[in-house]
C-alpha positions in Angstrom: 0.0 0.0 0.0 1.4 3.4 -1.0 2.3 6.1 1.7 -0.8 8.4 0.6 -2.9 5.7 1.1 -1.6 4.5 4.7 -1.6 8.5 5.7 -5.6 8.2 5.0 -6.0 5.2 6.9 -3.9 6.5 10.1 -5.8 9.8 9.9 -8.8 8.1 10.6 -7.7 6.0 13.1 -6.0 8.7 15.1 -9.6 10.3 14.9 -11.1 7.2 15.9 -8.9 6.8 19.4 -9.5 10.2 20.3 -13.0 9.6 20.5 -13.3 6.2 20.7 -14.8 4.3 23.7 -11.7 2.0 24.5 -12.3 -0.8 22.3 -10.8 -3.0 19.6 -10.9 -1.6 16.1 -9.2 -4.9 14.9 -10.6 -7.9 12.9 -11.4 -10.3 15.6 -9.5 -13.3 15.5 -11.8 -15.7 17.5 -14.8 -14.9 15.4 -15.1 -17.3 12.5 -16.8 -17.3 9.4 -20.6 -16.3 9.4 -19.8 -14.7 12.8 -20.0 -11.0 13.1 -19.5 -8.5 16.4 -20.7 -5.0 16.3 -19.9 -2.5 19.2 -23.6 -0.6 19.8 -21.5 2.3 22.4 -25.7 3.4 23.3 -26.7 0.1 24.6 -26.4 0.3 28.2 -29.4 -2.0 29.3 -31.5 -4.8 28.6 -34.3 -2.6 27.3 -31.8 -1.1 24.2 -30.3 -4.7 23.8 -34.1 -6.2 23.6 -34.4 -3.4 21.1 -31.2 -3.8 19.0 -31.6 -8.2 19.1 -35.4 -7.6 17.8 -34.0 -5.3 15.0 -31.1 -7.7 14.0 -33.4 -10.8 14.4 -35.6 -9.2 11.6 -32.9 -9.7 9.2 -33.4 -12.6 6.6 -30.4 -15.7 7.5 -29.8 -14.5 11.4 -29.4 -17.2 13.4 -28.6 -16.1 16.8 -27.9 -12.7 18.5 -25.9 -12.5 21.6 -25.3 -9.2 23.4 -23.0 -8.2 26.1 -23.7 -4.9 28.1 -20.7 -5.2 29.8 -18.7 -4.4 26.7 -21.6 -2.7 24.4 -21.1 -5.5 22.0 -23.3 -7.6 19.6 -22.2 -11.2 18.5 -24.5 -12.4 15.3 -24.4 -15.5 13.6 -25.7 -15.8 10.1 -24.3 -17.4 6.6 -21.1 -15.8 5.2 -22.6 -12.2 4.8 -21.4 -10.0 2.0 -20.6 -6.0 2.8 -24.3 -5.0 2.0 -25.2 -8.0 4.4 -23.1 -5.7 6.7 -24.8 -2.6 6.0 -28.1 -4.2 6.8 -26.6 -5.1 10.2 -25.5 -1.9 10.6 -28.7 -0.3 10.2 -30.2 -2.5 12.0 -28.3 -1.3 15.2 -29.4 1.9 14.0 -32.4 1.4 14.2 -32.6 -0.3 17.2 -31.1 3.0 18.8 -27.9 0.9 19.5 -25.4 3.9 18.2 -23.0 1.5 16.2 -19.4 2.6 16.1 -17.3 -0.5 14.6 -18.5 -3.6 13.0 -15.5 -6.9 13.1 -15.9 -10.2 11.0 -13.2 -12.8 10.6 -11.9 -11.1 7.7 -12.4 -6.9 8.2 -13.0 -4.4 11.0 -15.0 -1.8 10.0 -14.6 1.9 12.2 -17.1 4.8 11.7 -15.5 8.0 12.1 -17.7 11.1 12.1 -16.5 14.5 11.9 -15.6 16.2 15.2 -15.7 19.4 15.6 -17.8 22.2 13.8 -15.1 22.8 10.5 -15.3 18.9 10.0 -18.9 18.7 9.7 -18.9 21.7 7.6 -16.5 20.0 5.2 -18.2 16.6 5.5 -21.5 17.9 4.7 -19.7 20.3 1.4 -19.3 16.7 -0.1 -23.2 16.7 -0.8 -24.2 13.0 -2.1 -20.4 12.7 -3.3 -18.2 9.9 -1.9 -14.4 9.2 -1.9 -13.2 5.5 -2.0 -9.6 4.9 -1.4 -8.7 1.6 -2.5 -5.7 -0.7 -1.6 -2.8 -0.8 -3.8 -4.6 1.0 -6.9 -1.9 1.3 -8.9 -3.1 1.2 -12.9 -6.1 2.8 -14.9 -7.4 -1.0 -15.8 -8.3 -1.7 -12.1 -9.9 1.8 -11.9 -12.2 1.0 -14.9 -12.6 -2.4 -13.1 -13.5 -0.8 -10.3 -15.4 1.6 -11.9 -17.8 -0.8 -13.7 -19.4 -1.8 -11.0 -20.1 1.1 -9.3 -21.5 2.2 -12.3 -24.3 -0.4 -12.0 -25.3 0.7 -8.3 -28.4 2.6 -8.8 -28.0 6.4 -8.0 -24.3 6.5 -9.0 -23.8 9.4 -11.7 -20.5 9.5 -12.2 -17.3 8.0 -11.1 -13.8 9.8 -11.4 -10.4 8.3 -10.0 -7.1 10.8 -8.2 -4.4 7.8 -9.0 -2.1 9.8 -6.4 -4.2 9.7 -4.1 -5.4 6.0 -4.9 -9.1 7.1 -4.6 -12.1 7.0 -6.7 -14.4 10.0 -6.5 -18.1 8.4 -6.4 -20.7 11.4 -7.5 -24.4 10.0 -6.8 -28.2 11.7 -7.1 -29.0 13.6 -3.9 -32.3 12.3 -4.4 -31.1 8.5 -4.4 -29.3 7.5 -1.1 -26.3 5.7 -1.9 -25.1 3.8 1.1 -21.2 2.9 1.7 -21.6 -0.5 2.2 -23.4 -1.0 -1.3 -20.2 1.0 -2.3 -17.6 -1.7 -1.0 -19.5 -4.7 -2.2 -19.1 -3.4 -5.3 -15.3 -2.9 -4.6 -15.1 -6.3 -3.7 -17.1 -7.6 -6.5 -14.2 -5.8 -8.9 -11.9 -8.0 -6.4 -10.4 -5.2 -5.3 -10.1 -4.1 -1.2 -11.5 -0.4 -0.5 -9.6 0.9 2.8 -11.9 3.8 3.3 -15.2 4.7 2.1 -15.9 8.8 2.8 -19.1 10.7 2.5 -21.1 13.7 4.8 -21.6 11.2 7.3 -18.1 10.6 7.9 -15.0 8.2 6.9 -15.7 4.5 7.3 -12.8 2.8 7.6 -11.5 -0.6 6.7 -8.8 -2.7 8.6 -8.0 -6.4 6.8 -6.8 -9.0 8.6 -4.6 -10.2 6.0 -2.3 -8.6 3.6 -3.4 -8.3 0.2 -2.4 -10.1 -2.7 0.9 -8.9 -4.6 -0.3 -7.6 -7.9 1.5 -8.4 -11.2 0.3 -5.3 -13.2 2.7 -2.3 -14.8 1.1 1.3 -13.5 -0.2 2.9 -16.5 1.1 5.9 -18.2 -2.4 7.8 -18.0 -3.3 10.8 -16.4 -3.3 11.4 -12.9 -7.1 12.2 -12.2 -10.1 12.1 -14.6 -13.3 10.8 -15.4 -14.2 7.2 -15.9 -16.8 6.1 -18.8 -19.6 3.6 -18.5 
């Protein structure tokens, strides 16, 4: 991973530990495949974790829910879910009031960072219905249109643009069609590529692997630094 890259990730994660409530942001090592932990820092009783298990339960595959107060956490066992899987989760904490912060599986941790003081939230909500996606180790044009491709077929996604230097791809979307992050890295990972951050007004979600990627064999192409993608 190139140095511009890393320096997005550890910006977000110094964020993250000044504001974070003390735990792990890692991939969790005992949890296996199937198996997925979410950290819901507002559930502090059994009424919110009634709540957040009656939300998650309503999800189609769940199999068991098991929260513990002590630690805010939420352990949910379904079939190997896919990132919009994820998102779905994620919501479903939402909606259960739960206040989700990080979301670990076997593979990824997954750390919500919103904006913390008044100029961040200014500049996160100047993005509009626009989203930046920095992706691991993007280092030719081909992957980009790869890439590219697929967010093209997400409904609500206008236009798509990649910053090679700054290993990102610049998602433009219709304010009118909510465009949700997780939707966005499924179909990073459908271009079997891995995003490392997914930012938008609500904040940077960031992506921590468990493993190293695999070495890629391709040349960097001689292209231009930053442009538009076509369909």
């Amino acid at each position: 991973m190139r140095e511009k890259t890393k320096s997005l990730i550890a910006a977000a994660v110094v964020i993250a530990a000044a504001s974070s409530t003390g735990f792990a942001q890692s991939p969790a090592p005992h949890l296996g495949v199937g198996e997925v932990q979410v950290i819901a820092e507002k559930m502090c009783c059994k009424g919110c974790a009634q709540k957040v298990s009656g939300q998650i339960y309503a999800l189609k595959g769940v199999k068991s829910v098991e929260v513990d107060l002590s630690t805010h956490s939420v352990d949910i066992t379904l079939p190997p879910p896919s990132a919009t899987t994820l998102g779905r989760i994620w919501h479903a904490v939402e909606q259960g009031d739960g206040g989700p912060t990080s979301l670990s599986t076997s593979t990824a941790a997954y750390q919500l960072v919103r904006p913390q003081d008044e100029q961040e939230w200014l500049a996160a909500k100047q993005m509009g219905a626009t989203q930046h996606v920095a992706i691991e180790n993007l280092h030719c044009k081909g992957c980009a249109q790869k890439i590219a491709a697929q967010l093209y077929a997400l409904k609500g996604v206008t236009k798509v643009s990649v910053d090679m230097e700054r290993e990102t791809l610049i998602v433009e979307t219709n304010p009118k069609t909510a465009v949700s992050p997780w939707v966005v890295i499924d179909a990073v990972s459908q271009a079997k590529e891995r995003p490392v951050a997914v930012r938008g007004n609500y904040g940077t979600l960031a992506i921590t692997w468990a493993t190293e990627a695999a070495p890629q064999s391709h040349h960097q192409a001689q292209e231009t630094a930053r442009g538009g993608i076509q369909r």
